[in-house]
PDB file of N, CA, C and O in Angstrom:
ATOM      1  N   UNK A   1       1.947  58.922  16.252  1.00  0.00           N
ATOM      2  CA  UNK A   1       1.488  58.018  15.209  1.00  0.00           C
ATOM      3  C   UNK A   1       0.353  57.173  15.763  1.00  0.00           C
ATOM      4  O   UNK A   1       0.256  56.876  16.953  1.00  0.00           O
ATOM      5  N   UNK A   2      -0.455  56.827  14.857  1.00  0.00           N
ATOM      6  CA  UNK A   2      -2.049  56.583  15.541  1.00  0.00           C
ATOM      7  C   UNK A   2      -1.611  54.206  15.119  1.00  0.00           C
ATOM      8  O   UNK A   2      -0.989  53.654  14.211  1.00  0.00           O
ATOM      9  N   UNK A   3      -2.189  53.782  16.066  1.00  0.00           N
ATOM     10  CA  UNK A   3      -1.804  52.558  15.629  1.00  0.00           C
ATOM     11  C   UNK A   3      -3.445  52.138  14.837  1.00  0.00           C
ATOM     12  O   UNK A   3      -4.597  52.248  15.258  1.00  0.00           O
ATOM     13  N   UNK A   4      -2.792  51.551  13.337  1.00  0.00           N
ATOM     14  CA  UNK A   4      -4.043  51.318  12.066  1.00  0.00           C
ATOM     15  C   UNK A   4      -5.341  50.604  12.793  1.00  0.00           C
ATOM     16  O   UNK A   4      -4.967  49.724  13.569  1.00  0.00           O
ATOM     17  N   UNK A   5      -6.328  50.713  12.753  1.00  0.00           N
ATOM     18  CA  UNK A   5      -7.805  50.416  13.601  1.00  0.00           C
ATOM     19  C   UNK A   5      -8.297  50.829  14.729  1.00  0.00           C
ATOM     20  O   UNK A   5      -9.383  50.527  15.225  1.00  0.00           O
ATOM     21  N   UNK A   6      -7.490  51.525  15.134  1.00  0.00           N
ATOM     22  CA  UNK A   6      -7.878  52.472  16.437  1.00  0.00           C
ATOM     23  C   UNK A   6      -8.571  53.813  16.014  1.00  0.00           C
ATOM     24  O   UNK A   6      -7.959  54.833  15.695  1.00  0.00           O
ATOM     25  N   UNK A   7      -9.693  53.695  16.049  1.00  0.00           N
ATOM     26  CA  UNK A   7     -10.681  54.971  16.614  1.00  0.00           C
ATOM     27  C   UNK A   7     -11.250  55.834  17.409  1.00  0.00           C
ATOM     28  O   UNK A   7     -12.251  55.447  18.012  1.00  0.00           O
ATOM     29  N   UNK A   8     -10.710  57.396  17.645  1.00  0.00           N
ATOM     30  CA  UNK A   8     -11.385  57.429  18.540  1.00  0.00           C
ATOM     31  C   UNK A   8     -12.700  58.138  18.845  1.00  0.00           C
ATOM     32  O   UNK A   8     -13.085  58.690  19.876  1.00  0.00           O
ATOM     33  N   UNK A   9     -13.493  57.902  17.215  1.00  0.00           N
ATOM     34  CA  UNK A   9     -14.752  58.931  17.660  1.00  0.00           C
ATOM     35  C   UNK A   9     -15.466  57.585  17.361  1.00  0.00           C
ATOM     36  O   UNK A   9     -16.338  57.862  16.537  1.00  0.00           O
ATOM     37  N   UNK A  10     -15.510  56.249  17.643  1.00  0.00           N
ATOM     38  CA  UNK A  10     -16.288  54.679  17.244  1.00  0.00           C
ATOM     39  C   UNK A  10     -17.313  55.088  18.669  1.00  0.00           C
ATOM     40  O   UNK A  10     -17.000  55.540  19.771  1.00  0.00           O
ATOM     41  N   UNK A  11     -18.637  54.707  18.085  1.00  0.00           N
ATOM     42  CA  UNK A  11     -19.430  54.851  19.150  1.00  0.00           C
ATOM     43  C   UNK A  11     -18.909  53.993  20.904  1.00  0.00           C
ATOM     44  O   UNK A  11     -18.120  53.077  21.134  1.00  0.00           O
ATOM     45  N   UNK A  12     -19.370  54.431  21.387  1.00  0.00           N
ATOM     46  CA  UNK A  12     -19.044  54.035  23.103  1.00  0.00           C
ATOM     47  C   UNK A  12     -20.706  53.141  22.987  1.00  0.00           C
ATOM     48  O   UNK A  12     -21.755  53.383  22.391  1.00  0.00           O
ATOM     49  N   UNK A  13     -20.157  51.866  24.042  1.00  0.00           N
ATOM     50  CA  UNK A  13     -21.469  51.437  24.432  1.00  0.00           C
ATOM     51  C   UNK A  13     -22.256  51.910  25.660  1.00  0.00           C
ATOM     52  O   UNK A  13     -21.565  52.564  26.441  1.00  0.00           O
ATOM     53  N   UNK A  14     -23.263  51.774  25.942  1.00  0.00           N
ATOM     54  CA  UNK A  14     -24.396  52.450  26.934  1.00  0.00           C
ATOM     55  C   UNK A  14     -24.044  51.866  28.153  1.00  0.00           C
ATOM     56  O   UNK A  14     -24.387  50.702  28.360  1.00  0.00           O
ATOM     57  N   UNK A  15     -23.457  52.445  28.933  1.00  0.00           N
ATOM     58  CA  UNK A  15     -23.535  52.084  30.095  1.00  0.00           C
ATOM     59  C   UNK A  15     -24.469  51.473  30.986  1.00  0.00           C
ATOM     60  O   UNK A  15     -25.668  51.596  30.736  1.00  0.00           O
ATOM     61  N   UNK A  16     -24.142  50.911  31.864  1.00  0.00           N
ATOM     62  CA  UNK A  16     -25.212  49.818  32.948  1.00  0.00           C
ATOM     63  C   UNK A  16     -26.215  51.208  33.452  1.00  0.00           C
ATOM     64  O   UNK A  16     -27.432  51.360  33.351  1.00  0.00           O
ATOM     65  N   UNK A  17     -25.070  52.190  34.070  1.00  0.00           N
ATOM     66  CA  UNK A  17     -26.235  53.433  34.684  1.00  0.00           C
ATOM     67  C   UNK A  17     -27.007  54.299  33.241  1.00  0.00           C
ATOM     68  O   UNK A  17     -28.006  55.005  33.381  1.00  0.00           O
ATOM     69  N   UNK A  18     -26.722  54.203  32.682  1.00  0.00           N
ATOM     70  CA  UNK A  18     -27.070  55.145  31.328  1.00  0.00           C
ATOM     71  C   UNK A  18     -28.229  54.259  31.055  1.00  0.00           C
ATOM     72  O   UNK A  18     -29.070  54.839  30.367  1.00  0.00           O
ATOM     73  N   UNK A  19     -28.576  52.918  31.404  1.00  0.00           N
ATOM     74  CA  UNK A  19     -29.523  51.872  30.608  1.00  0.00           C
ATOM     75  C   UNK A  19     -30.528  51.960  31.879  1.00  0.00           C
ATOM     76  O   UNK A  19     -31.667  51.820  31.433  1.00  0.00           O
ATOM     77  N   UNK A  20     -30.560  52.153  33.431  1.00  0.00           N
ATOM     78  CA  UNK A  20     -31.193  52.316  33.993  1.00  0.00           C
ATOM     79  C   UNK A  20     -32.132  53.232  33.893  1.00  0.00           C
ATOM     80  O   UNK A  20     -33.354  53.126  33.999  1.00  0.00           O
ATOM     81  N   UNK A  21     -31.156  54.550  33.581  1.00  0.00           N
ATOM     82  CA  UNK A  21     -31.546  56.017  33.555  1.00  0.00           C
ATOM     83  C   UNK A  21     -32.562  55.808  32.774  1.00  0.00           C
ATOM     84  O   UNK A  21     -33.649  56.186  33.211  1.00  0.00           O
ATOM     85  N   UNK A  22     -32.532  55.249  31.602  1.00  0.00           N
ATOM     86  CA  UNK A  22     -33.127  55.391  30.006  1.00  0.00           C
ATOM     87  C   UNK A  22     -34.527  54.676  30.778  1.00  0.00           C
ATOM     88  O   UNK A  22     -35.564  55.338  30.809  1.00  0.00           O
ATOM     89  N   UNK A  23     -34.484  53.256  31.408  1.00  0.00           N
ATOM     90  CA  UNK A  23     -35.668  52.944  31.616  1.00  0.00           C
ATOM     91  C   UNK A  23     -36.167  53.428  32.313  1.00  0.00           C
ATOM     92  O   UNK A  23     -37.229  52.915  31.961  1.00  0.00           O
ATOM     93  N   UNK A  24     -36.480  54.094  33.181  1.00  0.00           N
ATOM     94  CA  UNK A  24     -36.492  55.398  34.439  1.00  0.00           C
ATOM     95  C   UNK A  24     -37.278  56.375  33.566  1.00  0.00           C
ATOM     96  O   UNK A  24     -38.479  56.552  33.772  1.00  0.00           O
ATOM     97  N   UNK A  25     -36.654  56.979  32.646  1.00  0.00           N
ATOM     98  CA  UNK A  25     -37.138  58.010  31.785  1.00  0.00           C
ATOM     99  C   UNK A  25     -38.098  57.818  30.793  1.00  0.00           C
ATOM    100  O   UNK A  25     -38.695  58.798  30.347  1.00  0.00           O
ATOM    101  N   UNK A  26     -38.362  56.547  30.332  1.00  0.00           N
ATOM    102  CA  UNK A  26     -39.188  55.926  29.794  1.00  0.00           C
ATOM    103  C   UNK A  26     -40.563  55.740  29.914  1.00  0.00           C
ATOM    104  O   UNK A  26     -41.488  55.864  29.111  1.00  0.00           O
ATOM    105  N   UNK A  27     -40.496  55.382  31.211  1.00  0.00           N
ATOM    106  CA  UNK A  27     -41.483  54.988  32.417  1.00  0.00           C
ATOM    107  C   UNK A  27     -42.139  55.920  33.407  1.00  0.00           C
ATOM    108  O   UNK A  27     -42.963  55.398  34.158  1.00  0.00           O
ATOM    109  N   UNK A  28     -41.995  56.732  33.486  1.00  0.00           N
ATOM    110  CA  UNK A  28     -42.375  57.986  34.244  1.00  0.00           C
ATOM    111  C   UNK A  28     -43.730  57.119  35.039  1.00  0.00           C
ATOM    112  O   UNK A  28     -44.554  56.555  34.319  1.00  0.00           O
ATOM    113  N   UNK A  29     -43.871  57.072  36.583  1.00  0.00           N
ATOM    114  CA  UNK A  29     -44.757  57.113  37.489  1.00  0.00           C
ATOM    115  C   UNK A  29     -44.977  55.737  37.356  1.00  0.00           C
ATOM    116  O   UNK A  29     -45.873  55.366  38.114  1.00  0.00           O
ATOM    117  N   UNK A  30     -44.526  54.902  36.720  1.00  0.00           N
ATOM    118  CA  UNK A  30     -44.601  52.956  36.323  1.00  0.00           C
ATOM    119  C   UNK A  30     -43.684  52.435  37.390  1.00  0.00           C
ATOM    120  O   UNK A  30     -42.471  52.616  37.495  1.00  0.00           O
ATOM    121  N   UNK A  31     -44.280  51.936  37.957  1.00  0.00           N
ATOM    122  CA  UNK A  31     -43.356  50.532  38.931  1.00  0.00           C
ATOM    123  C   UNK A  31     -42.891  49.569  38.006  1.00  0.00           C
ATOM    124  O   UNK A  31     -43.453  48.689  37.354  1.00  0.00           O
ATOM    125  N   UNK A  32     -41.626  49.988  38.122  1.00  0.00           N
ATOM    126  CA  UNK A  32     -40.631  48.676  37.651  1.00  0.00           C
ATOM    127  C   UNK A  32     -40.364  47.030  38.112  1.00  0.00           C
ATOM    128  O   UNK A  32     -40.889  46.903  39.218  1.00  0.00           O
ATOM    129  N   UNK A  33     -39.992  46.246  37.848  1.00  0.00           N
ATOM    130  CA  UNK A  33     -39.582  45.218  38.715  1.00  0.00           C
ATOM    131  C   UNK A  33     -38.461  45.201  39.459  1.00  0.00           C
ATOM    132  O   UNK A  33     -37.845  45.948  38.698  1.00  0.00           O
ATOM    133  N   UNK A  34     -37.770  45.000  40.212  1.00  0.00           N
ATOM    134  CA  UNK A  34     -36.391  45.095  40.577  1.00  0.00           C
ATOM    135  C   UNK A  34     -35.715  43.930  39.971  1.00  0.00           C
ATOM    136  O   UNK A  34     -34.486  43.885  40.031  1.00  0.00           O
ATOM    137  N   UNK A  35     -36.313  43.071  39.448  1.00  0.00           N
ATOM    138  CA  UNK A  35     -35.742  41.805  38.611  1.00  0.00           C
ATOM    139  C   UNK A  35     -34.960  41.985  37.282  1.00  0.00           C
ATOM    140  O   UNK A  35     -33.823  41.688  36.917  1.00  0.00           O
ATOM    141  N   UNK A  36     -36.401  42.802  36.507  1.00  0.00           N
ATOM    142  CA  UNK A  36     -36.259  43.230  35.282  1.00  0.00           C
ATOM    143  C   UNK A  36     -35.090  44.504  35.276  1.00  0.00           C
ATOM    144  O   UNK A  36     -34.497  44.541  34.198  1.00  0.00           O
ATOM    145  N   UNK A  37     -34.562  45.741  36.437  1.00  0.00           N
ATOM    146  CA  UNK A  37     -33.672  46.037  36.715  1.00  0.00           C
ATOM    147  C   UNK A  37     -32.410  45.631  36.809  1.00  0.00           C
ATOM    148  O   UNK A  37     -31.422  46.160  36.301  1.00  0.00           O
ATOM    149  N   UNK A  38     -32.469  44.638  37.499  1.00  0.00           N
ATOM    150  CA  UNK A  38     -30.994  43.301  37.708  1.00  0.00           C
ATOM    151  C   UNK A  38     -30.869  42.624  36.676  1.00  0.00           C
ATOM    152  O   UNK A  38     -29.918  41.871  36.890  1.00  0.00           O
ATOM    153  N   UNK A  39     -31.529  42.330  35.025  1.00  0.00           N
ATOM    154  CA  UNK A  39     -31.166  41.772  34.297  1.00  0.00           C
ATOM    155  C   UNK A  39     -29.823  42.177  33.584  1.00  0.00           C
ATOM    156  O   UNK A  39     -29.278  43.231  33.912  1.00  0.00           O
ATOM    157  N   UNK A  40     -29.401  41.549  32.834  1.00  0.00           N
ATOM    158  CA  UNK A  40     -27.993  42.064  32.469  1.00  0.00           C
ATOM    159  C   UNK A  40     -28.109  42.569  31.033  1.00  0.00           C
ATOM    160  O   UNK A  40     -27.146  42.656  30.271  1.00  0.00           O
ATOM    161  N   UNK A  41     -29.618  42.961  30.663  1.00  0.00           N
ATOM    162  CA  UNK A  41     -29.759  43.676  29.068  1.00  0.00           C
ATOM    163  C   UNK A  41     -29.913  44.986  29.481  1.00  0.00           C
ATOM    164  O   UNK A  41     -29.683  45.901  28.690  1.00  0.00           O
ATOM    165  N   UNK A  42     -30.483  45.325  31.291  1.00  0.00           N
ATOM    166  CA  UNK A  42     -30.322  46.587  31.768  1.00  0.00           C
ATOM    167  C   UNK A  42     -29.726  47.114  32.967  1.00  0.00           C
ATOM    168  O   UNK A  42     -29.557  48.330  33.055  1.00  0.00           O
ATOM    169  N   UNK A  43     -29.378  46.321  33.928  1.00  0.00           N
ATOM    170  CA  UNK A  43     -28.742  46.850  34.949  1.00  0.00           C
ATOM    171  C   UNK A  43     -27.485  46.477  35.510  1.00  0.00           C
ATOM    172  O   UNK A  43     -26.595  47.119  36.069  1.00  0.00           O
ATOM    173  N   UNK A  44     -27.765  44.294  34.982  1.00  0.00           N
ATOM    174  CA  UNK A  44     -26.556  44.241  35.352  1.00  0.00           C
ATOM    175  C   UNK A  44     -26.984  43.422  36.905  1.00  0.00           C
ATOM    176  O   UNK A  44     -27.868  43.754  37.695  1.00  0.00           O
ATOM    177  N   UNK A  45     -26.036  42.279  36.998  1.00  0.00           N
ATOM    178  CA  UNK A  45     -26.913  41.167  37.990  1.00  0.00           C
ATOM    179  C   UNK A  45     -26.033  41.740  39.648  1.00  0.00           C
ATOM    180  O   UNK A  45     -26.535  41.702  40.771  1.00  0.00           O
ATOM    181  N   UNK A  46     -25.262  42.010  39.442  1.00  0.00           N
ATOM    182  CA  UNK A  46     -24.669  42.563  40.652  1.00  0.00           C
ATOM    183  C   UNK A  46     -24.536  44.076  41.118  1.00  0.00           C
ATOM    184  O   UNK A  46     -24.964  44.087  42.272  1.00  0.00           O
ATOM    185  N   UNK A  47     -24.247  45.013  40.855  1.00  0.00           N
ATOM    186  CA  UNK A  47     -24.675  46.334  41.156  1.00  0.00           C
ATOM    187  C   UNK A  47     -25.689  46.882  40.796  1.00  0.00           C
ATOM    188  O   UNK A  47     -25.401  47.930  40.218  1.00  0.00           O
ATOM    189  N   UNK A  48     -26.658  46.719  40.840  1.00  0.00           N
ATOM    190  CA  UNK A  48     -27.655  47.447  40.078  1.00  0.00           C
ATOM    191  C   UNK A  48     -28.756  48.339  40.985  1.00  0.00           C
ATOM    192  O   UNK A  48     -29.685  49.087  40.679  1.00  0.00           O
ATOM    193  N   UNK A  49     -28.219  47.910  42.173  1.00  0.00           N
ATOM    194  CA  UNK A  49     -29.276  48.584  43.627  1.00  0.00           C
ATOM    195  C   UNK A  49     -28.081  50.254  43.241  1.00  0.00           C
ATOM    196  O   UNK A  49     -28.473  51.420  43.222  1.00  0.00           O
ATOM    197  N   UNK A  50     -26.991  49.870  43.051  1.00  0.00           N
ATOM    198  CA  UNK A  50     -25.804  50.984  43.120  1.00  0.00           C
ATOM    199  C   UNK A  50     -26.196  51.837  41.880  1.00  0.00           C
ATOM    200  O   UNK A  50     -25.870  53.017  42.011  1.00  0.00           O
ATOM    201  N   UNK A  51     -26.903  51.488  40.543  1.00  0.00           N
ATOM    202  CA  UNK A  51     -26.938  52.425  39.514  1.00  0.00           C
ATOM    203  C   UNK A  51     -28.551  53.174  39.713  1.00  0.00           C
ATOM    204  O   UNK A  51     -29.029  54.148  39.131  1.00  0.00           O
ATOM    205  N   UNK A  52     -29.015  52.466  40.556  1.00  0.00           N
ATOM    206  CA  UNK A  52     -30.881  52.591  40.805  1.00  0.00           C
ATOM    207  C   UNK A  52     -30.146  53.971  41.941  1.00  0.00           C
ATOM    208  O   UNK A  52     -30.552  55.119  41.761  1.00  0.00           O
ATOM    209  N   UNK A  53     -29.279  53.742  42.844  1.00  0.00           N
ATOM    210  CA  UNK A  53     -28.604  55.310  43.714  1.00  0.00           C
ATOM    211  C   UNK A  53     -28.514  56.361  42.748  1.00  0.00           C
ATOM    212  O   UNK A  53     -29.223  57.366  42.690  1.00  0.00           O
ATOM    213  N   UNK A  54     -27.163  55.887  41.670  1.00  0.00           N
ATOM    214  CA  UNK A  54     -26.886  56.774  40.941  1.00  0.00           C
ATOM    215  C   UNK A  54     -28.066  57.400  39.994  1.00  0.00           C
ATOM    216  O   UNK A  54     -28.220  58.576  39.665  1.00  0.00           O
ATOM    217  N   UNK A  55     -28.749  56.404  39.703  1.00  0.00           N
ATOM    218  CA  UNK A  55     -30.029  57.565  38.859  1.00  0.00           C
ATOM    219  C   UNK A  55     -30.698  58.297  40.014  1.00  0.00           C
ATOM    220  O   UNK A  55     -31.286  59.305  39.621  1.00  0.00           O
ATOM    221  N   UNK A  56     -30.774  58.100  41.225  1.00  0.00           N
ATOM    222  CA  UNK A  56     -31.682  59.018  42.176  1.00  0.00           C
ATOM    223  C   UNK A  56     -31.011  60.671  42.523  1.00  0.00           C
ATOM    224  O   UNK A  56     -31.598  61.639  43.008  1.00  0.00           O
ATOM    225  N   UNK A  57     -29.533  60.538  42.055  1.00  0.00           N
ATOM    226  CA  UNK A  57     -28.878  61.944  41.824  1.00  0.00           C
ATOM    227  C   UNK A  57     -29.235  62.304  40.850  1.00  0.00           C
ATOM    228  O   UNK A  57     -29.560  63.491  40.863  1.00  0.00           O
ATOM    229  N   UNK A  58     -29.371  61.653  39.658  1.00  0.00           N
ATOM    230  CA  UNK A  58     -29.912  62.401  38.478  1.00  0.00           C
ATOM    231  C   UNK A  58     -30.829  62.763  38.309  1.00  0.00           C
ATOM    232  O   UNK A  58     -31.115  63.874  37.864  1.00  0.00           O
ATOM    233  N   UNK A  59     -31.816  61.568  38.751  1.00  0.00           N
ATOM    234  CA  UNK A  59     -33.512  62.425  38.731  1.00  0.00           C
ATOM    235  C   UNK A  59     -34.213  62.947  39.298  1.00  0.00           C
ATOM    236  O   UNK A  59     -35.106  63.722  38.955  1.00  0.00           O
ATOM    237  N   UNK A  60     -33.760  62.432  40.677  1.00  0.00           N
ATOM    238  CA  UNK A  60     -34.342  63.089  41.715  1.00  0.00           C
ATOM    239  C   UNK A  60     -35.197  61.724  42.289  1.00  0.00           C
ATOM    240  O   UNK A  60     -34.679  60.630  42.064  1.00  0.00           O
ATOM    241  N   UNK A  61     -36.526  61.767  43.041  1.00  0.00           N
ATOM    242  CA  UNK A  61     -37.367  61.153  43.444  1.00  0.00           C
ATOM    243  C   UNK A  61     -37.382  59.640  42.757  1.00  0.00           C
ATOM    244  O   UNK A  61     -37.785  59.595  41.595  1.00  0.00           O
ATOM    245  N   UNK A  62     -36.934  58.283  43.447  1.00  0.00           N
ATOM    246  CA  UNK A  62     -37.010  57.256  43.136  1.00  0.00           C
ATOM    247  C   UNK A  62     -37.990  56.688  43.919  1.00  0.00           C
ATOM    248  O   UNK A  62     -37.423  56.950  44.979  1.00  0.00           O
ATOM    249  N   UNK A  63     -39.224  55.998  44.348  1.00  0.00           N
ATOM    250  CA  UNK A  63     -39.640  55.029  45.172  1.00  0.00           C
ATOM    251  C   UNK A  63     -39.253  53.615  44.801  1.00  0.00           C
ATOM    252  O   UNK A  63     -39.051  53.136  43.686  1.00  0.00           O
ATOM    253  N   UNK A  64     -39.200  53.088  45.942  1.00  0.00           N
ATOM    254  CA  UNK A  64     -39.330  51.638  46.316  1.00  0.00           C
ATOM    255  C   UNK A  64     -40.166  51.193  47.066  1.00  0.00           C
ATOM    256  O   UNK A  64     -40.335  51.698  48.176  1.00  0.00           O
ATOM    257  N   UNK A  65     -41.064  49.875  46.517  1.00  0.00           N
ATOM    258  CA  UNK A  65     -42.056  49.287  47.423  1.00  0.00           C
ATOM    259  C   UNK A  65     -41.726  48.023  47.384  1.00  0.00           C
ATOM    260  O   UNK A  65     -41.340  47.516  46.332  1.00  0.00           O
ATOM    261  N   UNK A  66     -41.850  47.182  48.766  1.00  0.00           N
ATOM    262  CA  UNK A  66     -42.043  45.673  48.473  1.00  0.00           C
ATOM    263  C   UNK A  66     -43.623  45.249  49.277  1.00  0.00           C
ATOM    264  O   UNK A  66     -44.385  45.626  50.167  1.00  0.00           O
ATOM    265  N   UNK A  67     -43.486  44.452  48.485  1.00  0.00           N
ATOM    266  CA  UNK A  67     -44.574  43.247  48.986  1.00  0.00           C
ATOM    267  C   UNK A  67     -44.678  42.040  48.579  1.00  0.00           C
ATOM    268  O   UNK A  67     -44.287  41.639  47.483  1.00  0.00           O
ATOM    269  N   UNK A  68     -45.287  41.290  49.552  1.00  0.00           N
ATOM    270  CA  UNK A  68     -45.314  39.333  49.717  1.00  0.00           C
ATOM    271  C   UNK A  68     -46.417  39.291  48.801  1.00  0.00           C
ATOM    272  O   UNK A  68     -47.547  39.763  48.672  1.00  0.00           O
ATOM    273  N   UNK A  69     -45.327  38.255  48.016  1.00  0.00           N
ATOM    274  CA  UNK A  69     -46.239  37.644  47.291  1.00  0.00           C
ATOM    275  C   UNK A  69     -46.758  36.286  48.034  1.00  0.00           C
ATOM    276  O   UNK A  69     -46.140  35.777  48.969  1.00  0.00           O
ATOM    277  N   UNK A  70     -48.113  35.705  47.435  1.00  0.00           N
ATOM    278  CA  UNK A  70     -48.665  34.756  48.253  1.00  0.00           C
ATOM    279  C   UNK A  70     -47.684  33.041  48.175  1.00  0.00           C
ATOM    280  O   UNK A  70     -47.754  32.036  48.884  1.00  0.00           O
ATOM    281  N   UNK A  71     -47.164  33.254  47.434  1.00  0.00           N
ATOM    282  CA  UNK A  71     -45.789  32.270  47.730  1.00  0.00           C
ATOM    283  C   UNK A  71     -44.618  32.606  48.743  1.00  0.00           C
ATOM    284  O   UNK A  71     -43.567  31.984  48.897  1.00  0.00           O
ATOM    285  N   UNK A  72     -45.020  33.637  49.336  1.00  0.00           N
ATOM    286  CA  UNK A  72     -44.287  33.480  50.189  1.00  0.00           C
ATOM    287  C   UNK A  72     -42.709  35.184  50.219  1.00  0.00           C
ATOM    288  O   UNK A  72     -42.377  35.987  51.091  1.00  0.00           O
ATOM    289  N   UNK A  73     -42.357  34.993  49.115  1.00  0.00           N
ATOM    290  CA  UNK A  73     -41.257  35.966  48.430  1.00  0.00           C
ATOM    291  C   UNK A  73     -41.660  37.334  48.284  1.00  0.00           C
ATOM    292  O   UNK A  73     -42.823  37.710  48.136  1.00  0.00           O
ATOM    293  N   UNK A  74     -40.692  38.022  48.329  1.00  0.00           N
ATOM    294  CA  UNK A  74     -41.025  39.272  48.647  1.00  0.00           C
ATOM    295  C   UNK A  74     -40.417  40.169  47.015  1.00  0.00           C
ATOM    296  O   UNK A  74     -39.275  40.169  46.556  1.00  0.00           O
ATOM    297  N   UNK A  75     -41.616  40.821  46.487  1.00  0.00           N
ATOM    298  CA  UNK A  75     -41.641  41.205  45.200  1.00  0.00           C
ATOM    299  C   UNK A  75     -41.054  43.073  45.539  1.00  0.00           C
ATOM    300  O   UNK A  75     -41.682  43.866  46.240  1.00  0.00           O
ATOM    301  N   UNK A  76     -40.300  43.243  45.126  1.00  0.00           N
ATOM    302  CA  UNK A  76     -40.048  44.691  44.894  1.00  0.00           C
ATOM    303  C   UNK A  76     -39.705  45.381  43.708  1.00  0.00           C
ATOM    304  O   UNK A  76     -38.882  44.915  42.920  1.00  0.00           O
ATOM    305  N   UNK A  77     -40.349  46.589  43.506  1.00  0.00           N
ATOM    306  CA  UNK A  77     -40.381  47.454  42.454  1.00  0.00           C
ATOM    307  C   UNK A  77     -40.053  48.834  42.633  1.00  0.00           C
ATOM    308  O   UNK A  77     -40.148  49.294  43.771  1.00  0.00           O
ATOM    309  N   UNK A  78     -39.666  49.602  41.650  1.00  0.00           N
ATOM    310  CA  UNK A  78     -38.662  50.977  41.561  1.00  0.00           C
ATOM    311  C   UNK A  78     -39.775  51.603  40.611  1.00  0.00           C
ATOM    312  O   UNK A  78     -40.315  51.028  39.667  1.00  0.00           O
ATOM    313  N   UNK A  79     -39.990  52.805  41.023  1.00  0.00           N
ATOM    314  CA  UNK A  79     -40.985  54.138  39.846  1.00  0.00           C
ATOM    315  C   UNK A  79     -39.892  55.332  39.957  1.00  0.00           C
ATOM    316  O   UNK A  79     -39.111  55.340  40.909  1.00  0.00           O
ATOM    317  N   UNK A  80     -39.867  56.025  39.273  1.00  0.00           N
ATOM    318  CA  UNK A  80     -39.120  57.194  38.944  1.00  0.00           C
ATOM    319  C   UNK A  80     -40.486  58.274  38.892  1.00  0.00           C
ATOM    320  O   UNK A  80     -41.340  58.239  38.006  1.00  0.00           O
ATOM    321  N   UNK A  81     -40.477  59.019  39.795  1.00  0.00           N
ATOM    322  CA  UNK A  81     -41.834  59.685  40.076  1.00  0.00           C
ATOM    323  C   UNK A  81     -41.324  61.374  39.590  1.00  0.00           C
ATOM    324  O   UNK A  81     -40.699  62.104  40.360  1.00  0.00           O
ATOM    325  N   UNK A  82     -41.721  61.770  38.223  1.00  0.00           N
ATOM    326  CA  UNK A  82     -41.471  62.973  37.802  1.00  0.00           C
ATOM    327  C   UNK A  82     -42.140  63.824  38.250  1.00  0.00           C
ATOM    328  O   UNK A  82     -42.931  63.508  39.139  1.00  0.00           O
ATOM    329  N   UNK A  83     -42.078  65.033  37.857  1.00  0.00           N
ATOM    330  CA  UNK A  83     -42.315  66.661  38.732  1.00  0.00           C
ATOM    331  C   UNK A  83     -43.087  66.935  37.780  1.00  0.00           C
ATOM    332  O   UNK A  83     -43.659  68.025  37.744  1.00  0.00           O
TER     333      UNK A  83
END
């Protein structure tokens, strides 16, 4: 017996790695921010170095670059470099 409001074909929400992936795929050969990555509309403020791994099984080729900014802080960005 099914209990009344339980569905089980109700859409699923997008996962933290599924929202990386998407911007990844989006972006083809674009340096990302690693900020705009760690936000929590796409990656998510605490694992998100861990879903930026998991898309590098999926897509293959991820770079990472940093560099100082003239304040001092060190700016890093993610490209998803397609074939």
């Amino acid at each position: 017996m099914r209990q009344p409001g339980l569905a089980f074909d109700a859409p699923h929400k997008e996962s933290y790695t599924q929202k990386v992936l998407r911007v990844f795929e989006q972006n083809k050969n674009v340096w990302i921010d690693a900020d705009f990555l760690a936000s929590p509309r796409v990656g998510g403020k605490y694992a998100w170095r861990s879903r930026v791994a998991d898309c590098r099984k999926i897509l293959g080729r991820i770079d990472n670059r940093q560099r100082k900014a003239r304040e001092g802080y060190t700016i890093s960005e993610y490209r998803y470099v397609s074939k």
